[in-house]
N, C-alpha and C positions, 0 to 999 in steps of 0.2 A: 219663481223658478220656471212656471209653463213658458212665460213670454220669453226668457232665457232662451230657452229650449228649443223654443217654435224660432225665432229668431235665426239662433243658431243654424236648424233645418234649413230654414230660405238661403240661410250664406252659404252654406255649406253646397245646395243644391243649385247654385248660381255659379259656384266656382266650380262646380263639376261638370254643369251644364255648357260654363263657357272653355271651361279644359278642354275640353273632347270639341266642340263645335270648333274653338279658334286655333287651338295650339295642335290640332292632329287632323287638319284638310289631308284630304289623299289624295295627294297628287300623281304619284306614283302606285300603280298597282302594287307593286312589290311589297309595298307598304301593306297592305289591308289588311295581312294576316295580322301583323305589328298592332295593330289600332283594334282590331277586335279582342286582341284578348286585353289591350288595356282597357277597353271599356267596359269588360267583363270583370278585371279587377274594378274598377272603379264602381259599378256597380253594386259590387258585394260589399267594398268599403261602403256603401251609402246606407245599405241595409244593415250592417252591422254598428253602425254611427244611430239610427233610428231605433235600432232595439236597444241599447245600450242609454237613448234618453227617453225609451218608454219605460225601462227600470229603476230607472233614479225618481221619473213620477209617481209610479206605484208603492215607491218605497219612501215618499215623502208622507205618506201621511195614513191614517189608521192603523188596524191594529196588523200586527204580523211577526213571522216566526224570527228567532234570533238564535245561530247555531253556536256562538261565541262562547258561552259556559260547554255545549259539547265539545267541541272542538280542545277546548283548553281543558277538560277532563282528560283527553288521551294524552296532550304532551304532556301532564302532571302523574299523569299514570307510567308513562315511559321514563320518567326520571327515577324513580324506585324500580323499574325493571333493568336500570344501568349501573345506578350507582347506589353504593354499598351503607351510606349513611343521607337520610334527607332530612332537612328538618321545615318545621311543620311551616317556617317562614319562606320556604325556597315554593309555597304553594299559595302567595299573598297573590298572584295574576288569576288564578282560579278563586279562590275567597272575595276576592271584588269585582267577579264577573255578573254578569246579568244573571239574575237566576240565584247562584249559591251565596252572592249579598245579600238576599232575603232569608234564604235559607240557613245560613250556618256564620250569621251575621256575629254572634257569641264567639269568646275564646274555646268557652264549654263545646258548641258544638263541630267545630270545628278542628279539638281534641278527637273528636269521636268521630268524626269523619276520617282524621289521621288516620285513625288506630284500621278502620275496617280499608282502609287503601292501601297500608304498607306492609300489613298483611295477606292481604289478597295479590301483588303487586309483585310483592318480593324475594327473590330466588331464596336467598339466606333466610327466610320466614317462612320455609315449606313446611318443616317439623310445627313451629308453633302454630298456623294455620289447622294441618291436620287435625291436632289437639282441643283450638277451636272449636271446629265443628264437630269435635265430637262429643264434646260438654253443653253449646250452646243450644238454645232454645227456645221457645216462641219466635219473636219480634227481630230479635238475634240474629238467631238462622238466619230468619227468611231475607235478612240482609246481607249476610254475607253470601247467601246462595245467588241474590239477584247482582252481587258486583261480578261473582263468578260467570255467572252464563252475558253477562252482558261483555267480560273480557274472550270467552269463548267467542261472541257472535258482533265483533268489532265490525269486520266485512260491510256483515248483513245490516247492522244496524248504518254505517256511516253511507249507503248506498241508501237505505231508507228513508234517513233525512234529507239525501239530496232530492228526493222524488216529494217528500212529504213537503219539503218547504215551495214549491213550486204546485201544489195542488191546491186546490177550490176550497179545501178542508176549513179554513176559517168562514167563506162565505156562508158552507152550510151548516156552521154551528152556530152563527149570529143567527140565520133563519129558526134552528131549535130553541136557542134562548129566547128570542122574542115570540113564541109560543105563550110567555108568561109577562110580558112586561108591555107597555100600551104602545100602540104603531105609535104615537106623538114623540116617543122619543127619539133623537137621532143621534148616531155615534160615527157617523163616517168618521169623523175628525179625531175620535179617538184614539188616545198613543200607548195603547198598552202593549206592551211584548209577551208575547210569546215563547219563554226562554227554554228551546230542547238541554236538557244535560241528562246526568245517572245521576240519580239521590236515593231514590226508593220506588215501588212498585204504586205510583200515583200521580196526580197530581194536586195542585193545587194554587186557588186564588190569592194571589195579595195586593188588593185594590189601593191601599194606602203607594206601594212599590210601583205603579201600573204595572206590572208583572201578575203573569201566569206560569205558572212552573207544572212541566210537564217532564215525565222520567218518558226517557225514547226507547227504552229496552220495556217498559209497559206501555207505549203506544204502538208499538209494533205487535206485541203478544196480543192485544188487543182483538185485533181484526174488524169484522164488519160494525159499524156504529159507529166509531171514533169522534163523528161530528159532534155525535148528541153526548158524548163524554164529555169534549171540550166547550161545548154550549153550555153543558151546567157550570164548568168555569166560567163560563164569559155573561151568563146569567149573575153571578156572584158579582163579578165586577163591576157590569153598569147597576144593579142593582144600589151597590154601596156607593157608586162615585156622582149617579145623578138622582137617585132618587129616594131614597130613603133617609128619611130625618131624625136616626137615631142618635144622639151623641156618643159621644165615644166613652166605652163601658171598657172596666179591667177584669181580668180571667180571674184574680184573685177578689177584689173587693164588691164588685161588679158581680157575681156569680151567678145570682137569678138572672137581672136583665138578659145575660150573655148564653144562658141555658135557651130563656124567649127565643131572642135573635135567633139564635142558630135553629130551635125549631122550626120556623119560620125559612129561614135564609134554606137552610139543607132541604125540608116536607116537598117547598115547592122546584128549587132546581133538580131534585131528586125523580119528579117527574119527569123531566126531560131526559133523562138516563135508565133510571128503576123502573118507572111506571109497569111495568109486565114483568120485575124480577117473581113475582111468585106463580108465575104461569110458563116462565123462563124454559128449555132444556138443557140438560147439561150442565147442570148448577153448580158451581164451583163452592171450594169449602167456606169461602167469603161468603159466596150468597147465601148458605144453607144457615150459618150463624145470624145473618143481616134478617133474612124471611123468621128466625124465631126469634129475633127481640121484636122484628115487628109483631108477631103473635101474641107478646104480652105485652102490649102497650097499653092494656087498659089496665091493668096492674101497676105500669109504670107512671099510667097516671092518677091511680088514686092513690100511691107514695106520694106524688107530686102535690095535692091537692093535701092531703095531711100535712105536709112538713106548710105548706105555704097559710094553711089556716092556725100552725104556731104563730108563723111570724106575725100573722095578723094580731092574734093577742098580744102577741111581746116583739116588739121591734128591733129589740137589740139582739136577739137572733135571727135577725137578717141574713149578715154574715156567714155565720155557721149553717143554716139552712138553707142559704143556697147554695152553697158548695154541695149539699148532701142533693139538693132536687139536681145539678148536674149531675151527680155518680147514677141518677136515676134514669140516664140519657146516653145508652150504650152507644158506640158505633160515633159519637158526636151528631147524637142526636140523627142521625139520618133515619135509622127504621121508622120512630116514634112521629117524625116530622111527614115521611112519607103517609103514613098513617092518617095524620089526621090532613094534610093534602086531599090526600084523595077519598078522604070522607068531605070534604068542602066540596071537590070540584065535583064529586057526585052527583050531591043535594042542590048545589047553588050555582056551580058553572063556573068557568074560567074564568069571567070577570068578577064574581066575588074575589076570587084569590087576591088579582091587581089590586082590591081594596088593601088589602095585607100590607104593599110593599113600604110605603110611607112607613108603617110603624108594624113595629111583629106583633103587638100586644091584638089587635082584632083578629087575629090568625085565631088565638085560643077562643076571643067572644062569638066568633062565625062557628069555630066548632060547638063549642056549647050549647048555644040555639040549636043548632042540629041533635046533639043527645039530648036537650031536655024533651025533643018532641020525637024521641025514638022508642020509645017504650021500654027499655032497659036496655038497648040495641049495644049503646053507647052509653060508657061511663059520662056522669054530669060532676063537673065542678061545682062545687060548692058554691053559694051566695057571697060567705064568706071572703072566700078565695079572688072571684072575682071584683069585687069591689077595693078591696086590697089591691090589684092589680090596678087596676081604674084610678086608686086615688096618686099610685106612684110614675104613672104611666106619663102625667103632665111632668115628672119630675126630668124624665129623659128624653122626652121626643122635644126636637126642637119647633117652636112655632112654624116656620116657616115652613108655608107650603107649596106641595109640587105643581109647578105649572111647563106648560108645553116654554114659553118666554123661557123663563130661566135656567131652565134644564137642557135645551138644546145644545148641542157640541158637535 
């Protein structure tokens, strides 16, 4: 595509050069005013020709924003603000957009997305709405509140993505993700997307998708930081697509593995975000719940370390005890995970952590060393516990390992 490109330049600037040189002599005074301004059009046609193939190279290749699921949220949303019946098929171009294919990929959720958009959306669904919110609750609410103020604040937010997708914002979140992962890697060449839409007040990684899912009425509320927000995404991503060698674990059958992983995956991109939520100002009702699971994390881990010294005796309660050491892992694991993060990078430094990333299980052996030689500082996992982990750990990581060769992209 460059030598296209560059190509192109040269013809284009040969025919422009010999337009004006051969086809507009001025022979005639009269003329010159005539000839200056076309050379002045032709001019800006040359600069507008050059920007226009400096943006199809920058958008050939690594990672960058994609406004196509925002965009197609608001003409999905204006079809319920017109007409009187929709059905949930007349919203299959939004369902198989970038972004909401990861997310609401299920009939199921995609039901559920229905229900909060042609409600929120719909003249003739003002009574039921009302009614809505005044029964609903937690998780509920707070989604029906954030379609609300993100249809209040259309303006503001679609004026935002025009600025946001045209800003440095990704460069300096790759700078905060690799905070945690070895300079050897490289990801120029990486094609994950970036996908702006409305879902929920968050975002989130789905490496298997190359997609990042980011809600744009919570990147705007956001404010200063955003980078190191979306660098713990993009920590997430290269982490799973070059360098870690864990096979792939199920949420159901999988349970413990997937509790590990995520301690691990969350502890440490959690520093690139959290690292100072408990010194924080202004603490939001999010961070006040986040900062007290983090406070009982060592409660949370000697649950952990009990249920896992069953399994150790009896294996066939695998299953059922690691569903229970997940419930043990509020928040998805982030408090617990920052926790013991930043008991690692304490004691041992940012390159112990990098040991981590290949496999989550040395995440818990790095912390342990550190509590057994804490003096009660830190809860100690059991011998038990650990060896058990040890002997299952060859069962999931895959042999192969990471090398600067194979993992480059």
């Amino acid at each position: 595509m460059r030598i296209v490109l560059y190509l192109s330049n040269i013809t284009f600037n040969k025919w422009r050069s010999g337009l004006i040189s051969n086809h507009f002599e001025v022979r005639n005074e009269n003329l010159s005013q005539t000839v200056g301004i076309i050379k002045t059009i032709m001019n800006r046609l040359f600069i507008y020709f050059v920007l226009f193939n400096s943006l199809l190279i920058t958008s050939s290749y690594g990672q960058q924003f994609s406004h196509e699921s925002f965009d197609l949220f608001w003409k999905s949303m204006h079809k319920f603000e017109t007409q009187d019946v929709i059905s949930i098929e007349q919203l299959d171009e939004l369902w198989n957009s970038p972004g909401y294919s990861s997310w609401t990929g299920s009939k199921r959720s995609q039901n559920i997305y229905f229900n909060y958009f042609s409600l929120v959306n719909s003249p003739h669904l003002k009574d039921s709405l009302r009614n809505e919110l005044e029964r609903s609750k937690g998780y509920r609410l707070t989604l029906f509140n954030h379609f609300l103020e993100a249809k209040q604040k259309q303006l503001e937010l679609t004026d935002f993505v025009k600025r946001f997708i045209v800003s440095d914002v990704i460069e300096k979140a790759k700078k905060q993700a690799f905070k945690y992962l070895p300079d050897t890697l490289s990801v120029d060449n990486d094609n994950t997307i970036i996908s702006l839409m409305i879902f929920q007040p968050d975002a989130f990684a789905v490496p298997e998708d190359n997609v990042v899912l980011m809600d744009v009425l919570f990147a705007y509320n956001y404010g200063e930081g955003i980078e190191k927000f979306l660098g713990h995404e993009l920590h997430h991503i290269y982490l799973s697509k070059y360098i870690s060698r864990l096979k792939l674990v199920d949420y159901e059958n999988d349970a413990l593995i997937w509790s590990i992983d995520k301690l691990r995956n969350e502890g440490i991109a959690d520093l690139i975000d959290k690292e100072n939520i408990l010194e924080k100002n202004n603490k939001t009702e999010y961070d006040l719940k986040y900062i007290d699971h983090y406070h009982n994390s060592k409660q949370h881990l000697e649950a952990i370390d009990s249920l896992l010294q069953e399994i150790a005796k009896d294996n066939s309660i695998l299953k059922e005890n690691g569903k229970k050491i997940r419930g043990e892992l509020p928040f998805s694991a982030h408090p617990t995970g920052l926790y013991l993060a930043k008991i690692i990078k304490e004691k041992m430094g940012t390159e112990a952590l990098l040991q981590c990333l290949e496999s989550p299980f040395p995440f818990l052996y790095l912390y342990n060393d550190i509590a057994m030689e804490s003096h009660g500082e830190y809860y100690v996992i059991s011998i038990q516990s650990i060896d058990y982990l040890k002997k299952i750990e060859k069962e999931f990581i895959d042999i192969k390992q990471f090398t600067t060769k194979n993992k480059r992209h």
